[in-house]
ZAPA-892422 format. One record per atom (N, C-alpha, C, O, CB): x, y, z; residue in one letter. Coordinates in steps of 0.2 Angstrom, whole numbers, plus 5000, padded with zeros to 4 digits. Glycine has a CB too. Layout:
REM residues N
XYZA/...
This chain:
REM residues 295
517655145458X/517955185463X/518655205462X/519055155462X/517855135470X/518855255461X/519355305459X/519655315466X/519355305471X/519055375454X/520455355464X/520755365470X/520555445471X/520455465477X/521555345469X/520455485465X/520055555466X/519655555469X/519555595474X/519955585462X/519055515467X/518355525472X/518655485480X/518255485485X/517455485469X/519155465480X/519055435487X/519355515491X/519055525496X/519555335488X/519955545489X/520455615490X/519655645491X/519455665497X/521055655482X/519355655487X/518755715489X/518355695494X/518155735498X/518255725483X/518155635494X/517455605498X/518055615506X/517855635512X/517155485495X/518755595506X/519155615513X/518855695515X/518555715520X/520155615513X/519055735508X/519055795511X/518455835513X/518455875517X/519455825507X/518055815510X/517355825513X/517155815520X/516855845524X/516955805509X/517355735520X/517255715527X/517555765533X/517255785537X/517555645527X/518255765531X/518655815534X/518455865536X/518455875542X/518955825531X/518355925530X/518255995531X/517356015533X/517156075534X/518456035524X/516955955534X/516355965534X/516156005530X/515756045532X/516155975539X/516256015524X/516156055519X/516456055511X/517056045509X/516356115522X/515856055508X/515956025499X/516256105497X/516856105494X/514855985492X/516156145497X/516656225497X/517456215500X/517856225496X/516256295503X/517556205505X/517956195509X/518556145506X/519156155506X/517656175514X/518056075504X/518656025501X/518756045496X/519256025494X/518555965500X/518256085490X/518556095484X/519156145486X/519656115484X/517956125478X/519256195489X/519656245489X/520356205491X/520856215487X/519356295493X/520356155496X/520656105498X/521256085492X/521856085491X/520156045501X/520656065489X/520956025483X/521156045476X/521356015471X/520555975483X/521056115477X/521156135471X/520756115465X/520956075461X/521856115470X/519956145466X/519556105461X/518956165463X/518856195468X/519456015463X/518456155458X/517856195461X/517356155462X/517456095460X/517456245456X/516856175468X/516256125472X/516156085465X/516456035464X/515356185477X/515756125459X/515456055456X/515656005454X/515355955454X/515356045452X/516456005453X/517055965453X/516855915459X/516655855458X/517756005454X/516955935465X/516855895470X/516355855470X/516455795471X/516855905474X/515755895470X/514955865471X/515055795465X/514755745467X/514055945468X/515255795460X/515155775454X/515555705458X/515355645459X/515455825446X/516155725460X/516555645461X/516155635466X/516255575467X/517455635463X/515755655471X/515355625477X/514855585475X/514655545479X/515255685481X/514555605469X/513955575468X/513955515465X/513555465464X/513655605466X/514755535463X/514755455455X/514755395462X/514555335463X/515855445447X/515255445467X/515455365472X/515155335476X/515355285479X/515955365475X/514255385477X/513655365480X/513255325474X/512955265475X/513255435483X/513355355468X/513155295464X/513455225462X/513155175458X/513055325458X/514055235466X/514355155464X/514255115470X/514255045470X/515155155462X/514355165475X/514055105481X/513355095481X/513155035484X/514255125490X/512955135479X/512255125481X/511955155486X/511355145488X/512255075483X/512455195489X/512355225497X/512455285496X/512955305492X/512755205503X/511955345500X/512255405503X/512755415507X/512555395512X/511855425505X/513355445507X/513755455510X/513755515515X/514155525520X/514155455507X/513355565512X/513355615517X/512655655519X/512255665515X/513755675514X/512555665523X/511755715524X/512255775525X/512755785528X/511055705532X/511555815519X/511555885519X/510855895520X/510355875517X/511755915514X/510955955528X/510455975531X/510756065530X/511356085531X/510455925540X/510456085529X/510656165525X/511156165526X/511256115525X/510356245527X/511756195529X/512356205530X/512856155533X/513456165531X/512456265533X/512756125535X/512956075536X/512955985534X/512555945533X/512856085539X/513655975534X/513755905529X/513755855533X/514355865532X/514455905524X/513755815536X/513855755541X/513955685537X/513655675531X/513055745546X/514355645540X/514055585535X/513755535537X/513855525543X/514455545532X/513355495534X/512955415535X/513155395537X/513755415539X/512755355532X/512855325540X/513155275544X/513755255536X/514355245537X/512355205546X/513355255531X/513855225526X/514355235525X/514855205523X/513655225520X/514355315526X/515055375525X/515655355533X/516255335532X/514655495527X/515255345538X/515855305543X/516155255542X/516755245545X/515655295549X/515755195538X/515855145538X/516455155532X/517055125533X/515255105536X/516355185528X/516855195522X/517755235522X/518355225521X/516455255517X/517255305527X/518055335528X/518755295530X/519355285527X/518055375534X/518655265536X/519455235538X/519755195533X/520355185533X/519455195545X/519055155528X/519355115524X/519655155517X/520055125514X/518955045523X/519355215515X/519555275510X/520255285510X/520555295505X/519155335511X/520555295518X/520955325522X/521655265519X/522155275517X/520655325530X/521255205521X/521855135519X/522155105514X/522655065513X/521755085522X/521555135510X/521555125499X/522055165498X/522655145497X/520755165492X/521955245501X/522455295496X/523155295501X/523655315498X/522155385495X/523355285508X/523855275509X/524455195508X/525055185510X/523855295514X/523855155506X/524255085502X/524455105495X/525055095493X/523555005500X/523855145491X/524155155485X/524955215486X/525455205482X/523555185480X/524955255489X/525355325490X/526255275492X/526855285489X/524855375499X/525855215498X/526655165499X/526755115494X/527255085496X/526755125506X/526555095491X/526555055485X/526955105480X/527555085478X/525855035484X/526655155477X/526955205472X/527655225475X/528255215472X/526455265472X/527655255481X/528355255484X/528855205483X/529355205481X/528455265490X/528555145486X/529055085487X/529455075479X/530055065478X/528655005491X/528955075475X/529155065466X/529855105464X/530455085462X/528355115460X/529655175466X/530055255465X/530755215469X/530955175465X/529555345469X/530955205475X/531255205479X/531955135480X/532355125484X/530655205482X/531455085474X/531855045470X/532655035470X/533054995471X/531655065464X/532655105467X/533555125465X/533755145471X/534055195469X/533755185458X/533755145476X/533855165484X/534155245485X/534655255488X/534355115487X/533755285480X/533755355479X/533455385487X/533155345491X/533155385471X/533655445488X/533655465495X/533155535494X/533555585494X/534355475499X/532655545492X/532255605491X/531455605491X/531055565494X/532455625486X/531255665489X/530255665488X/530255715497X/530755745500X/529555535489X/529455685498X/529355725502X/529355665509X/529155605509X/528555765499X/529655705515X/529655665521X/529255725528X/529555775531X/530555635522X/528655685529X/528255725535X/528355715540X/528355655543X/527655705535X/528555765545X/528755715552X/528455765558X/528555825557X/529755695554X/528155725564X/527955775567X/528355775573X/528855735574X/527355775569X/528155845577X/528655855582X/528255885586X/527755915584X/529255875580X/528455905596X/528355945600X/528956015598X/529556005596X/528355905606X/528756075598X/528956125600X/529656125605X/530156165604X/528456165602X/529456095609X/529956085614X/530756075610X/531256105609X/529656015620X/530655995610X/530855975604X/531155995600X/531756005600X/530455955602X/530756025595X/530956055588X/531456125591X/531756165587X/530256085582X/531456145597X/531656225597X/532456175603X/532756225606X/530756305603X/532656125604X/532956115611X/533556055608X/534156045609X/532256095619X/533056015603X/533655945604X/533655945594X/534055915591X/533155855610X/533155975591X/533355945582X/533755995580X/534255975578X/532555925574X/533756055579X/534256105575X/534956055572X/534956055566X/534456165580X/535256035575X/535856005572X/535855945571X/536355925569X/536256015575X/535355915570X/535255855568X/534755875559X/534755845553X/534655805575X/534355935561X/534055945553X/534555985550X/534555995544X/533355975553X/534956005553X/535556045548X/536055995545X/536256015540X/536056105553X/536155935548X/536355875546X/536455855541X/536955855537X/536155855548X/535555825540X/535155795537X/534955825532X/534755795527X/534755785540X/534855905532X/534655925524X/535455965521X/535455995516X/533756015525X/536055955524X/536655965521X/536755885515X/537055895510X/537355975528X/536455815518X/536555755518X/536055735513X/536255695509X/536655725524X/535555755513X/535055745510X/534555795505X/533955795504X/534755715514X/534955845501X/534555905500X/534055875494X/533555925494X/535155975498X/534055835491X/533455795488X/532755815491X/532255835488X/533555725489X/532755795497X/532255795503X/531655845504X/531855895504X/532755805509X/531155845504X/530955895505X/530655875514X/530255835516X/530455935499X/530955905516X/530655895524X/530155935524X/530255995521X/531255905531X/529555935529X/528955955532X/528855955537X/528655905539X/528455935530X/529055995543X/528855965549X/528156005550X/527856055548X/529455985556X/527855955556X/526855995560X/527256005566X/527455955569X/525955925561X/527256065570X/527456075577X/526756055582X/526356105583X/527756145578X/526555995585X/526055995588X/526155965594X/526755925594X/525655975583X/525655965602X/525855925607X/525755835603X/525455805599X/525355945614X/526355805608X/526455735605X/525955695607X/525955635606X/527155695606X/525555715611X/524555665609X/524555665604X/524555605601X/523755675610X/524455725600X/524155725592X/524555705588X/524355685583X/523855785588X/525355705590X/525655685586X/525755585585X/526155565581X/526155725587X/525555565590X/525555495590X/524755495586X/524755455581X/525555445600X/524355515586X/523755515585X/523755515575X/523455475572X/523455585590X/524155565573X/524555565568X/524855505564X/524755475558X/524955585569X/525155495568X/525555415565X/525155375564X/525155345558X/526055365568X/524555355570X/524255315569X/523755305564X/523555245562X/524155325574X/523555355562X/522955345557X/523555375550X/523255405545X/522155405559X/524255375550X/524655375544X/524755445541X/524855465535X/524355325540X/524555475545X/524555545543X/525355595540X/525555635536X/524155585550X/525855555546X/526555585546X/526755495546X/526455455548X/526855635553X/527355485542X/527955435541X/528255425551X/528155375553X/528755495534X/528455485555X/528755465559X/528855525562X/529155565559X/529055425557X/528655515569X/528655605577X/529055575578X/529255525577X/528055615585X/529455635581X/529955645585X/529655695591X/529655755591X/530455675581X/529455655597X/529055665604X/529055645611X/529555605612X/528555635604X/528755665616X/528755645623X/528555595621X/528255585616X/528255685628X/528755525626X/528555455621X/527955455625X/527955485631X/529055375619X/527555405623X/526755385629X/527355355636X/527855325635X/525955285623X/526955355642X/527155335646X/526955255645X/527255215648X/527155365651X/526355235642X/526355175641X/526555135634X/526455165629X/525855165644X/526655085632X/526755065626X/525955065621X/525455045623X/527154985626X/526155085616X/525455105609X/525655055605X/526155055601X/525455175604X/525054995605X/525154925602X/525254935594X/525454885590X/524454885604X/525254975592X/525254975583X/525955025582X/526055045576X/524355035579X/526255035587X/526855115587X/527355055589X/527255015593X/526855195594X/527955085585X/528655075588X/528755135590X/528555175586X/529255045584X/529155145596X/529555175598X/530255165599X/530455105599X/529355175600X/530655225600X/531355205603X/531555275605X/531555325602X/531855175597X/531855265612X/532155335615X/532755345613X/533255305613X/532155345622X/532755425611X/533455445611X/533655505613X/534155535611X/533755445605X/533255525619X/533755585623X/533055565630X/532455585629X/533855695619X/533255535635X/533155535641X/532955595643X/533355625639X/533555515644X/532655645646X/532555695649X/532355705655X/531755695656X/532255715646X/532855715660X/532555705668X/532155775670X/532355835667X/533255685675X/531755775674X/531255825675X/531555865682X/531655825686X/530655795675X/531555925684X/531655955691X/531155995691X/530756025687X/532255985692X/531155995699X/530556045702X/530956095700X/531556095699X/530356035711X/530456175700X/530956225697X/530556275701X/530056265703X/530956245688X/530856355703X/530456405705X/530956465704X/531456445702X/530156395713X/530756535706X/530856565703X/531656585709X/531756545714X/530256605702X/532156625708X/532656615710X/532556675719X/532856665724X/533256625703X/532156715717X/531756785724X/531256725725X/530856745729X/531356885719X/531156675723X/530356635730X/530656615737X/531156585740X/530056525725X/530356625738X/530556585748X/530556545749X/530756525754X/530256595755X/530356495743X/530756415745X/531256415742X/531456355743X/530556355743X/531656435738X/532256445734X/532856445739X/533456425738X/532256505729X/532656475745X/533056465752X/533156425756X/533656425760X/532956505755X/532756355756X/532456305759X/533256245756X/533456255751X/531356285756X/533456205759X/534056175758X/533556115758X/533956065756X/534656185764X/532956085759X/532556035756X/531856045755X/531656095759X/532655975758X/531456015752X/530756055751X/530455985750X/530855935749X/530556115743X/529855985752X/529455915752X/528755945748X/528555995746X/529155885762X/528455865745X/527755905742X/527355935746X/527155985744X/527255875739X/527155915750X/526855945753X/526756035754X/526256065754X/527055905758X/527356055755X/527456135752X/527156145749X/526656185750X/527956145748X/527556115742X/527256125734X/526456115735X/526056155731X/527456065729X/526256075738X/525656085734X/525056145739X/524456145738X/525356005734X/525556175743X/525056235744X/525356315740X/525256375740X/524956255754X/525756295737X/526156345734X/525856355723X/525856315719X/527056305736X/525756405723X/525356385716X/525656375711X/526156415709X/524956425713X/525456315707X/525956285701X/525856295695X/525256315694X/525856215701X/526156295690X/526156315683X/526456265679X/527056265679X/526356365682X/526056225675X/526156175671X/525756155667X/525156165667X/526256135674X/525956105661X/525656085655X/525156055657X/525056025662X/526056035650X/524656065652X/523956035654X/523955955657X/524255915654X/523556045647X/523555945662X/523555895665X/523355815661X/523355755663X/523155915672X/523155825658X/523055775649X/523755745646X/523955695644X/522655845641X/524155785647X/524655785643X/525055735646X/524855725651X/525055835641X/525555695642X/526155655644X/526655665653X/526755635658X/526655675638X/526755755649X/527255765656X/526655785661X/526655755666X/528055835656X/526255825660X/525555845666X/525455785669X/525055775674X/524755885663X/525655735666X/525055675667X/525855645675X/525755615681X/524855605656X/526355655672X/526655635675X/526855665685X/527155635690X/526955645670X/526755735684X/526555775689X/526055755695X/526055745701X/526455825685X/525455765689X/524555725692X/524755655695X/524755655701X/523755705684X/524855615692X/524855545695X/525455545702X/525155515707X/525155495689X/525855555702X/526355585707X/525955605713X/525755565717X/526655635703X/526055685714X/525455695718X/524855655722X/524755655728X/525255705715X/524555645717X/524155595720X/524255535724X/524055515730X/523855585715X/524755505720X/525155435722X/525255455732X/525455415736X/526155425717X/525055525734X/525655535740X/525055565745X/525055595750X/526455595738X/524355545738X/523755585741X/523555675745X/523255705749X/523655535748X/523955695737X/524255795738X/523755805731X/523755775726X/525455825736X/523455855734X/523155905728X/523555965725X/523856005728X/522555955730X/523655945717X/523956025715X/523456085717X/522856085717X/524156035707X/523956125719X/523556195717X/523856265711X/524256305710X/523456225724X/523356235708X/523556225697X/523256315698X/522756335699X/522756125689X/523856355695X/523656425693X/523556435686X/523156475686X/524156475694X/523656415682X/523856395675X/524156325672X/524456285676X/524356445673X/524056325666X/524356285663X/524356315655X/524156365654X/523856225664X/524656295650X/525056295645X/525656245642X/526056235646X/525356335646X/525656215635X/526056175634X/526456185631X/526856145629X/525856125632X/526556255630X/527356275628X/527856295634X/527656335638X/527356345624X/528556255636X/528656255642X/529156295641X/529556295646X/528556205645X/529356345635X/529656445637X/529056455641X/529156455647X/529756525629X/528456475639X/528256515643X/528056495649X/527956535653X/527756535641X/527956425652X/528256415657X/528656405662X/528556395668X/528256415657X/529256425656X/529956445662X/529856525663X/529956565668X/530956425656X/529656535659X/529556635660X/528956625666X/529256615671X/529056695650X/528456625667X/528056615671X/528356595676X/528056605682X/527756585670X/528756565677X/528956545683X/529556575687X/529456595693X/529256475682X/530056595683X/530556665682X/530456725684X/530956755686X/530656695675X/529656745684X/529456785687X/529356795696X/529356845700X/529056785683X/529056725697X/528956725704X/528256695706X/528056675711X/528956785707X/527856685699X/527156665698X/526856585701X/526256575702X/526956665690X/527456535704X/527456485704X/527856445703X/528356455700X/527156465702X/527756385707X/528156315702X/528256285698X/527956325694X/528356285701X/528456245695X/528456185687X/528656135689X/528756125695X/528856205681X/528756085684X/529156035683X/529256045672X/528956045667X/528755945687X/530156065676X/530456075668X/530956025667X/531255995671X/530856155667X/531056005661X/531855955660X/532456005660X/532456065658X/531855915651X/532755965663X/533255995668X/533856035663X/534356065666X/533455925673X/533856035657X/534056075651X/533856145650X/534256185647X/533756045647X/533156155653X/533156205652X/533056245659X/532756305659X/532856215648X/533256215661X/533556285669X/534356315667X/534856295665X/533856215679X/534156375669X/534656435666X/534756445674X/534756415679X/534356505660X/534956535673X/534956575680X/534556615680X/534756675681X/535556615681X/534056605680X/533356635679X/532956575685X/532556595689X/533056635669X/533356505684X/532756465688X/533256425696X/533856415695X/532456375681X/533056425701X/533156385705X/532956305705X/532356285704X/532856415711X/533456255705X/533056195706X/532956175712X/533456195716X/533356135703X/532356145714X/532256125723X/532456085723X/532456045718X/531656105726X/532756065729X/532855995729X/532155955733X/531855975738X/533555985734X/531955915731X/531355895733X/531555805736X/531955755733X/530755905724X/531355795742X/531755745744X/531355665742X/530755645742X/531955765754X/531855635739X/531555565738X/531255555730X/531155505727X/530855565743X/531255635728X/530855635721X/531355625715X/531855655715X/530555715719X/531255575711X/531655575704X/531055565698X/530755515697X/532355505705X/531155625695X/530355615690X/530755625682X/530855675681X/529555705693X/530755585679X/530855585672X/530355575667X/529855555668X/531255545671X/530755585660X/530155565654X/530755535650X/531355535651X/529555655649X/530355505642X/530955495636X/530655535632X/530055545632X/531155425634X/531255555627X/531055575622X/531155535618X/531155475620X/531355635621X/531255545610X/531155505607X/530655485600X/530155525599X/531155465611X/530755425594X/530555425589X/529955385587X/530055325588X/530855415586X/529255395585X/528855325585X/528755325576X/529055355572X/527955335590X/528255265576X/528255265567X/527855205569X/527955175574X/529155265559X/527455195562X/526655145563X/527155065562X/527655045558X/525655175554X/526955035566X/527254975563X/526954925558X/527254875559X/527454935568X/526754935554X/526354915550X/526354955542X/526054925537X/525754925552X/526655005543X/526855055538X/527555055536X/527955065540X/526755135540X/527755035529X/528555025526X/528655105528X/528155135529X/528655005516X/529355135530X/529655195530X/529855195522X/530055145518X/530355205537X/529755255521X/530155265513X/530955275516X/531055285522X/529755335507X/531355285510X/532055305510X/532155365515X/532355365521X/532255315503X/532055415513X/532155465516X/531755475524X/531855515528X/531855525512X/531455415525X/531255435533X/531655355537X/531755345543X/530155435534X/531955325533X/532355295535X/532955315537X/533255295542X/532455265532X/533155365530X/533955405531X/533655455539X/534155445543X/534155485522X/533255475540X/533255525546X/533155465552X/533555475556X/532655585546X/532855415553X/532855365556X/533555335560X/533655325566X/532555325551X/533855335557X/534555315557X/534955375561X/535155375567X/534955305549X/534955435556X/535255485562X/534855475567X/535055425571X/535255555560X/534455505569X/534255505575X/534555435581X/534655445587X/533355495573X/534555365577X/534955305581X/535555355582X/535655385588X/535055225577X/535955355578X/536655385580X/536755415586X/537055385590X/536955435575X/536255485587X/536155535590X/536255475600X/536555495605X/535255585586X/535855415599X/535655385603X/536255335606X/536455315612X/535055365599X/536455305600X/537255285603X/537655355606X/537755365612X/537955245595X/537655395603X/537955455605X/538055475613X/538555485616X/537455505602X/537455475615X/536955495620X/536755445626X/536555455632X/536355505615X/536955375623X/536955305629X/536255305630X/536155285636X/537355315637X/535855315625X/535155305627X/534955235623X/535155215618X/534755375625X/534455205628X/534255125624X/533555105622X/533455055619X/534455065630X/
């Protein structure tokens, strides 16, 4: 059992397709089919059904992946840790992030960081921070920079470093923007526009609400929250935005009794060494946090 056929047998699994992974991988199908079979002939097992166009795997193929998954990222941190030795600061460092995020609080932290570290090759995935915990977890990225879970993720460290308080928001021409206090009750016959109710901060909204026994009445949703400040800007509804990005475009309500926050902040698997270079950004990011009085 090779570390290549185990790269192909992921990638297949992956793309549900032996075309697909070969192209993946920079290789042609027979290339792949060939390492797929040697490593069905070394276990003894079929790994995949093929049913005409489609690839599924065995019971054997599930049983195998997560542990395929933990061979090549032991060998991947092992090889690093070797390289890493001489307490050189470079290679490649994966990090995910929210849009929000990446567009509001890192610019000057990665302008920093790649003035300090131009070795580096940094990669970011802009994705909502479910998938991006979701990421770490199965080791996919070194270490997110995200909305943190509101509850603790037993395999994740976390650590916050920009607090983010949330405000009720509406457009600055709405006729509650006139109101000198606003209750939910309002709100919730008034139509709302916000991140999908799954997410971290939607989730934060929904539960709320509820807590007070109020239905939203949800127009949309969207987890990029420009276009939910634009939506809102217009007159379409209300939100809950971090309070950063109210301009003169937005009214804040005052909403009586309500104080609704999230944290922002860094996670990384706790079970996974950080190589050098995600350590070096590790660190900044703490700085940022003394900075900032966040704990």
């Amino acid at each position: 059992m090779d570390t290549d056929s185990l790269k192909s047998f992921i990638a297949v699994a992956q793309c549900q397709s032996f075309s697909l992974a070969a192209s993946r991988l920079h290789l042609t199908q027979p290339a792949v089919s060939k390492r797929i079979a040697a490593l069905e002939a070394h276990l003894n097992h079929t790994l995949f059904d093929r049913i005409g166009r489609e690839v599924r795997l065995t019971e054997a193929g599930k049983l195998l992946l997560p542990q395929a998954e933990t061979i090549l990222q032991a060998v991947a941190d092992t090889e690093r840790n070797i390289r890493e030795l001489t307490g050189e600061i470079s290679g490649v460092l994966r990090v995910a992030t929210s849009h929000h995020i990446g567009l509001h609080h890192l610019p000057p932290l990665l302008r920093q960081f790649v003035l300090s570290h131009p070795e580096v090759n940094l990669q970011f995935e802009f994705l909502d921070s479910e998938r991006a915990h979701e990421k770490v977890l199965r080791g996919e990225c070194e270490i997110a920079v995200v909305t943190l879970a509101p509850e603790p993720v037993a395999q994740l460290e976390s650590r916050i470093i920009w607090p983010d308080p949330l405000d009720f928001v509406i457009a600055k021409t709405h006729e509650l923007a006139a109101h000198e206090t606003v209750n939910l009750q309002q709100l919730s016959r008034v139509d709302a526009i916000l991140p999908d109710l799954t997410t971290y901060t939607g989730r934060i909204v929904k539960e709320y609400f509820a807590q007070q026994e109020l239905e939203l009445t949800l127009s949309m949703t969207t987890n990029y929250l420009e276009t939910v400040k634009v939506m809102v800007s217009v007159g379409l509804g209300w939100s809950l935005l971090p309070r950063s990005m109210i301009d003169g475009n937005l009214h804040a309500l005052p909403v009586r009794e309500v104080s609704l926050h999230r944290n922002l902040g860094v996670i990384n698997h706790k079970k996974r060494s950080l190589s050098n270079a995600a350590r070096a950004f590790y660190r900044l990011l703490c700085d940022t946090t003394q900075k900032t009085g966040a704990i």
